[in-house]
N, C-alpha and C positions, 0 to 999 in steps of 0.2 A: 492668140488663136483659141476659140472656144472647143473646147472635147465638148465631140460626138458620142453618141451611142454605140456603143462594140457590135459590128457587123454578125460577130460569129455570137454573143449573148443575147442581144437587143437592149440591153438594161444600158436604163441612164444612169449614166457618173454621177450624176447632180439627186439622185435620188438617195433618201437616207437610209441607212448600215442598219435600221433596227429592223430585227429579225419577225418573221412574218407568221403566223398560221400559227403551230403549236408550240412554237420558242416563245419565250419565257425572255421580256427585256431585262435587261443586266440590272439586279437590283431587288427586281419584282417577281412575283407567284408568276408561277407557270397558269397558263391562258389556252382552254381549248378551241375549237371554232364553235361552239354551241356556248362561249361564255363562260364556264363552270371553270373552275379554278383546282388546279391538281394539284397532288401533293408534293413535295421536294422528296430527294433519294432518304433509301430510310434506314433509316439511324439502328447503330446495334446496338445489343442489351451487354454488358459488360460478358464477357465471358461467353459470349451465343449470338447466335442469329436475331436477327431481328423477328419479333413476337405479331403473326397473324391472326388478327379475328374469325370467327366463324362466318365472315361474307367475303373473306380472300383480303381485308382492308386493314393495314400495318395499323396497328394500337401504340397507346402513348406506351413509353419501355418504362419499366418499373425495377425499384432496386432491388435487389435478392437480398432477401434476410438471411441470414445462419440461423440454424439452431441452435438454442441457447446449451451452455454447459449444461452436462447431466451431473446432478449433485449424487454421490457416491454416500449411500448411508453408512455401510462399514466404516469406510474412510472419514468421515465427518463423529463418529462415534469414537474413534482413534483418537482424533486431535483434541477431542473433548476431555478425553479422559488421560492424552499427555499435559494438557492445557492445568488440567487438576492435580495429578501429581506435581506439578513444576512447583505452583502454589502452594502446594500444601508441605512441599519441602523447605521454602522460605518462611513459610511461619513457623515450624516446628524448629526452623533452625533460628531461630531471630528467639526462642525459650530461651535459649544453651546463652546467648549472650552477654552473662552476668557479669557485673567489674571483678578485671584480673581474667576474664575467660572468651575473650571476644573470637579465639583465636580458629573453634570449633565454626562460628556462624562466618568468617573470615574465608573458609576455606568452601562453606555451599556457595558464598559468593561469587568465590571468584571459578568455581565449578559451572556457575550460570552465565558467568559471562565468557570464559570458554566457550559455550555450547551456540552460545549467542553469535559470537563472531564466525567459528567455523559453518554455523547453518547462514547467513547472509552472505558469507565469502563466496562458497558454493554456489550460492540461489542467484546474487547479482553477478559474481564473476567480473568486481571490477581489475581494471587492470595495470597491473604489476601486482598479483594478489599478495605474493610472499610478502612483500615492504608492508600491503595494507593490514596483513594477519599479524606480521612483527610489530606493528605500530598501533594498532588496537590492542595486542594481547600487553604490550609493555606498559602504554597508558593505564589499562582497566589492574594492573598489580599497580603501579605506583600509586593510582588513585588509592586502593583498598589500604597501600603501606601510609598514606598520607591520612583516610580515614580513623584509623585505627592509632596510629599514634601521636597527632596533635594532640597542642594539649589542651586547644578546647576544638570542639565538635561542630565546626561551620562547613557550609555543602559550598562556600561561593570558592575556596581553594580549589576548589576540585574543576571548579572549568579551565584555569588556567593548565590543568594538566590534560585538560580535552581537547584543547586548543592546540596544545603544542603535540599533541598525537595527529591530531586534521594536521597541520604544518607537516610535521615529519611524512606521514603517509603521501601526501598532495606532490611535492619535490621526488619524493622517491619515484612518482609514476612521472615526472616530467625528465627524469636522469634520460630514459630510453626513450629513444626516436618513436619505435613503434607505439610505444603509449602514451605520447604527447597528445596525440591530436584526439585522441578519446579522454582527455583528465575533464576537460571542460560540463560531456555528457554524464561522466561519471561522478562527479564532483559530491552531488547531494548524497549518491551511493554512498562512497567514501566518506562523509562526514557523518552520516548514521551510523554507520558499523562503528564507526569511534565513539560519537557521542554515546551511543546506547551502552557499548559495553561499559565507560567512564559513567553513568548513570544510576548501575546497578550498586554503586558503591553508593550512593545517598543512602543507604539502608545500613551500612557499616556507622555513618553519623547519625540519622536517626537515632539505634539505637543507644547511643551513649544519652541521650535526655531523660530526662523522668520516665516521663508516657510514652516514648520510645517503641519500648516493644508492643506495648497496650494499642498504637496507633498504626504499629505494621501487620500485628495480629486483626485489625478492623478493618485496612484498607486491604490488602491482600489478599484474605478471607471475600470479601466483596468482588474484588476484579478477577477471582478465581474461579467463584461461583459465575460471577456476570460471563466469561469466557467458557464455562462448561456448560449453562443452560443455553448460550447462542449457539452452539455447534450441536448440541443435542435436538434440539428445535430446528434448526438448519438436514439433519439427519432424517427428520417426520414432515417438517413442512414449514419448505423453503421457502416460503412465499408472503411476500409479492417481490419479485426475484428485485433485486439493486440492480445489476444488470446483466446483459445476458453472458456475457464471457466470466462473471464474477458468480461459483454455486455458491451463494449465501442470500439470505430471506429477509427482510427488514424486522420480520417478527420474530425471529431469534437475538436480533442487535438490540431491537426494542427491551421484549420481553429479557432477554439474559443483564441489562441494564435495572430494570424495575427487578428482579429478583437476588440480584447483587445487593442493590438498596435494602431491601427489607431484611436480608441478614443483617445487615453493619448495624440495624436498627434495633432489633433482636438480639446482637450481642452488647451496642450500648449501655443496653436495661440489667446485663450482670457485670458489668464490668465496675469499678470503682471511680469515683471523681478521680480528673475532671470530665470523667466521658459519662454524656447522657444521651437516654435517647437519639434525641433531636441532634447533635453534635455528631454521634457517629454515625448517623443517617446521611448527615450531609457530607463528609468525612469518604464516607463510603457510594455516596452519586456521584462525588469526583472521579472518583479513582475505580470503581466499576466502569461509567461511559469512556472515561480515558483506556481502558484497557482495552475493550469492544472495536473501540476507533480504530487504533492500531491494528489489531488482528486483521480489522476488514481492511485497512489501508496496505496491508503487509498483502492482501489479495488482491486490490487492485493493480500493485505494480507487480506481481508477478503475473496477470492476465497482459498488460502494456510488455512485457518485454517478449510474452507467446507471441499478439499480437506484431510487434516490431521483425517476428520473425529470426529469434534469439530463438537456439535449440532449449529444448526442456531440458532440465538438470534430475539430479537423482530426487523420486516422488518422496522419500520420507524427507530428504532436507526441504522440500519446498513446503509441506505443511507442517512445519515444526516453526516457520519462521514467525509464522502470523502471531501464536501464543509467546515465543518469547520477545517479538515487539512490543506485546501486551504489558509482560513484565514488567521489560524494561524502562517502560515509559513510564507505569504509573507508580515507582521506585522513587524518580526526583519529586511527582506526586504525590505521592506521601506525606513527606517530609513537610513541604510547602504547605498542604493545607494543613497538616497537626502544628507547624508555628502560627498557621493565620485564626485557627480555629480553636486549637486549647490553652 
């Protein structure tokens, strides 16, 4: 039997479901009676209403930027002039380290790498902190007990005692339930704060060589200066910003890098064979740009964990960390290019 037409609608059955006049078929733009094509419902701007033009007619939405961090002169002048004492206490103690007396320059060592690990423990806050503050502070003395009394002066012993610090630390956070499931994110954390601290002792073997001291007095001097000219220049003029959550200026990394070099170059010219010019120049471009890096890399991960939405920690541990990354980085730096170099 064929269906008829519904008495009480009139509309035929056999007529098709696609909707009429200003419906919009399933799929397609909305269709006035005049032709002109409307716009679909409109989209919100992240955080707000949807953004209207000056003729009543929804605009394409746009991201919202932030305001960039405001760079703090005071502050930026501070870590310049911690960044400089730090330095300047590693050369003058790196003097003292005559055979039979390492024991004075032994102890600023491991005074810096104290400072090193409690301002990273703080800043990253990895977890099960105690195991990782016990296990970096026990590596960074065995190392320096290892530096100091071999009987000859090689840096490759000393990762074996870095390694089994990252071990010991890694297992202690995996002991507790609750800090299982974070070792994986934490992992690089925890393997910085060991290695760096275990790093700072390259400077206990250094100076047992010849040029030793001559070569921590060159490099040091350079990444010291390179680290107080980029915060002092960062302090007057930050610019052209790295980026915006990061207050540091490429023209302080730059220029604090090129002013680092020309000291090491300037000290080469008094210093004795086999250091000349040319040799602590380069000497001194390593271990200046290596220091810079760090400092700013010690700033980008503490903008990534504001960003992550990680509470801020106490403001002097967070910018003490960036200089003594600096340190400690270019410590095994050192060492590495006065064997490649002199």
């Amino acid at each position: 039997m064929l269906p008829s037409s519904s008495p009480e609608t009139g509309r035929d059955p056999w007529a098709d479901d696609a909707p009429t006049g200003d419906a919009a078929p399933r799929g397609g733009p909305a269709v006035g009676e005049d032709g002109s094509r409307r716009r679909g419902p409109r989209r919100l701007r992240r955080g707000g209403a949807a953004r209207r033009g000056d003729d009543g007619v929804d605009a394409d939405p746009e991201e919202e930027t932030e305001p960039p961090v405001e760079v703090r002169r005071d502050l930026s002048l501070a870590v310049g002039g911690f960044a400089a004492l730090l330095g300047f206490g590693l050369v003058v103690g790196a003097q003292t380290a005559g055979p039979g007396h390492r024991l004075p320059f032994a102890l600023v060592v491991l005074a810096v790498q104290v400072l090193y690990v409690s301002a990273w423990v703080v800043a990253a806050a990895p977890p099960a902190t105690l195991v990782v503050v016990v296990a970096a502070v026990a590596a960074a003395v065995g190392a320096d007990l290892l530096a100091v009394q071999s009987d000859t002066a090689r840096l490759f012993p000393l990762t074996w005692v870095a390694l089994g610090g990252v071990a010991v630390a890694v297992l202690g956070q995996l002991v507790r339930r609750v800090d299982r499931a974070r070792v994986t994110d934490s992992l690089r954390t925890t393997a910085g704060i060991v290695l760096g601290a275990v790093a700072l002792a390259s400077l206990l073997v250094l100076v047992r060589h010849p040029a030793g001291t001559q070569a921590i007095t060159v490099c040091f001097t350079a990444a010291t200066v390179a680290l107080t000219v980029a915060r002092v220049t960062d302090a007057f003029a930050a610019w052209p910003r790295l980026a915006p959550q990061v207050p540091r200026g490429a023209s302080g990394v730059v220029g604090g890098a090129m002013v680092g070099t020309l000291v090491s170059a300037l000290l080469g010219s008094y210093l004795v064979l086999p250091f000349t010019p040319t040799r602590a120049a380069l000497i001194g471009l390593v271990a200046a740009v290596t220091a810079v890096l760090a400092d700013l890399a010690a700033g980008y991960a503490e903008a990534g964990r504001l960003m992550a939405g990680e509470p801020p920690t106490m403001w002097v541990v967070r910018h003490m960390q960036g200089p003594l990354a600096g340190v400690a980085l270019a410590a095994p730096t050192a060492y590495l290019m006065s064997r490649l170099v002199l």
